[in-house]
C-alpha positions as CSV (number, residue, x, y, z in Angstrom):
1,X,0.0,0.0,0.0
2,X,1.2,3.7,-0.5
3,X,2.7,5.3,2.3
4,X,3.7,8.6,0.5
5,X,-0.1,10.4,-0.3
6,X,1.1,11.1,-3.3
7,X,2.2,7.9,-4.9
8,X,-0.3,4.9,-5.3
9,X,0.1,1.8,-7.0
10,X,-2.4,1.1,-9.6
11,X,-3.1,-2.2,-10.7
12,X,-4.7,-2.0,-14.7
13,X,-6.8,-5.1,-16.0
14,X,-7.4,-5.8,-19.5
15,X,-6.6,-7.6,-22.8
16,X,-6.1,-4.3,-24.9
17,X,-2.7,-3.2,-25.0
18,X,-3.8,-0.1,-26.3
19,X,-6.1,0.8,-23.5
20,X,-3.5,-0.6,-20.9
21,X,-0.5,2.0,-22.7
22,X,-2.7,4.9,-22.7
23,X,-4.1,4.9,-19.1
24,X,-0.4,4.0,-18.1
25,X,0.6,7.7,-19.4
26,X,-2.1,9.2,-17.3
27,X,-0.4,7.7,-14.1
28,X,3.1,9.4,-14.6
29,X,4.6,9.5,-10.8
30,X,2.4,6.3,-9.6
31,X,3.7,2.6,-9.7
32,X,1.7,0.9,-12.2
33,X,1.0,-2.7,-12.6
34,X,-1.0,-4.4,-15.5
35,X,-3.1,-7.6,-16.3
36,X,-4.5,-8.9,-18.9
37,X,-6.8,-10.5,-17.5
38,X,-8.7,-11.6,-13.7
39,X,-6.1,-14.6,-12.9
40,X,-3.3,-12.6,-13.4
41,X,-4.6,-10.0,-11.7
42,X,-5.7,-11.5,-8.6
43,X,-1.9,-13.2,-8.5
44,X,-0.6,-9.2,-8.5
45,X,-2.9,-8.7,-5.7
46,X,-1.2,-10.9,-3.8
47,X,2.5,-10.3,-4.9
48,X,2.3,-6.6,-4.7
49,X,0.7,-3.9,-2.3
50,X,-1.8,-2.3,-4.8
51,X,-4.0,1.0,-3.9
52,X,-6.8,1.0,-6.7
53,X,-7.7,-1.6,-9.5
54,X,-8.8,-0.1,-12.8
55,X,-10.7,-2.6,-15.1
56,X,-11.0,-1.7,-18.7
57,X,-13.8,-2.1,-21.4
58,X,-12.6,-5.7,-22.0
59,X,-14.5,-6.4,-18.8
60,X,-17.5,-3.9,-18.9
61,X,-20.1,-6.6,-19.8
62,X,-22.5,-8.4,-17.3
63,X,-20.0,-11.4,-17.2
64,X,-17.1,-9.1,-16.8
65,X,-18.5,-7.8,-14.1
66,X,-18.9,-10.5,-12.2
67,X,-15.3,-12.0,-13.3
68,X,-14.1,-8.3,-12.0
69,X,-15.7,-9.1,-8.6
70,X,-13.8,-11.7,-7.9
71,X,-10.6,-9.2,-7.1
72,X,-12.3,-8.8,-3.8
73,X,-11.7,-12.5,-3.0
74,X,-8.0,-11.6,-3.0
75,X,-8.4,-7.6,-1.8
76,X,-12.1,-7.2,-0.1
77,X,-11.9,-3.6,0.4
78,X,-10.1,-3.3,-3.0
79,X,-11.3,0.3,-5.1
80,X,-12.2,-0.8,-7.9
81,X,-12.9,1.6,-10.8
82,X,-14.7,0.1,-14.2
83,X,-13.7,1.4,-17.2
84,X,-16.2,1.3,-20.2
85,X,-16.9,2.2,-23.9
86,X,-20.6,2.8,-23.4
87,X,-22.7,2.5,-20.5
88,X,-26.0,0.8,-19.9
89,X,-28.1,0.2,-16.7
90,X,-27.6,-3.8,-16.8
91,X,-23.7,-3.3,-16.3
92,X,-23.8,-0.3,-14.1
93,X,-26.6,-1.8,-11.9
94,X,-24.1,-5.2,-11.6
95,X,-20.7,-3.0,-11.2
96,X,-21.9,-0.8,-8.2
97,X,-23.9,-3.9,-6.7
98,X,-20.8,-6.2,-6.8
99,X,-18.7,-3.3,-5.3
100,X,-17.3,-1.5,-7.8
101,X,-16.5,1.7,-6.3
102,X,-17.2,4.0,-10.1
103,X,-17.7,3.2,-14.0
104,X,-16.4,5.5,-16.0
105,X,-16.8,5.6,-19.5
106,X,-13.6,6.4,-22.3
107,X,-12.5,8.3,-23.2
108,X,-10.5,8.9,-19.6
């Protein structure tokens, strides 16, 4: 976990390299981790102190969703931001009820 208030590390999840470059040059001065998918990233979880999770659009689907949830079997009080290309109330209803902290849509 951080101990400086202004460093974090940030743990990104998906398959798309190009989502996982460009968020990574949004983070400049934060340790950041990446996954391509929910088995890797749970093993991160465990191997490293990570601050904040953020899923991208590979995951924001009603399946993904619940795939995404299962970060908080490793890390229950995990934040958890979902990242997705276009909202709708099916995904957003499952994201905040399986404890996703936020869904945000691209671009960020």
């Amino acid at each position: 976990m951080a101990t400086d208030s202004a460093t974090y590390s940030v743990l990104l999840v998906d398959a798309d390299d190009g989502f996982l470059g460009e968020t990574k040059s949004l983070l400049d001065g934060h340790k950041v981790y990446s996954a391509r998918n929910i088995s890797d990233a749970q093993r991160k979880l465990v191997e490293e102190g990570i601050d904040l999770a953020i899923v991208g659009p590979t995951f924001a689907h009603e399946a993904g969703v619940a795939e995404t949830t299962l970060l908080f079997d490793v890390q229950p009080s995990l934040p958890v931001l979902l990242v997705s290309e276009g909202l709708n109330t099916t995904v957003l209803r499952a994201a905040l009820r399986g404890g996703i902290k936020d869904v945000m849509e691209t671009p960020l």
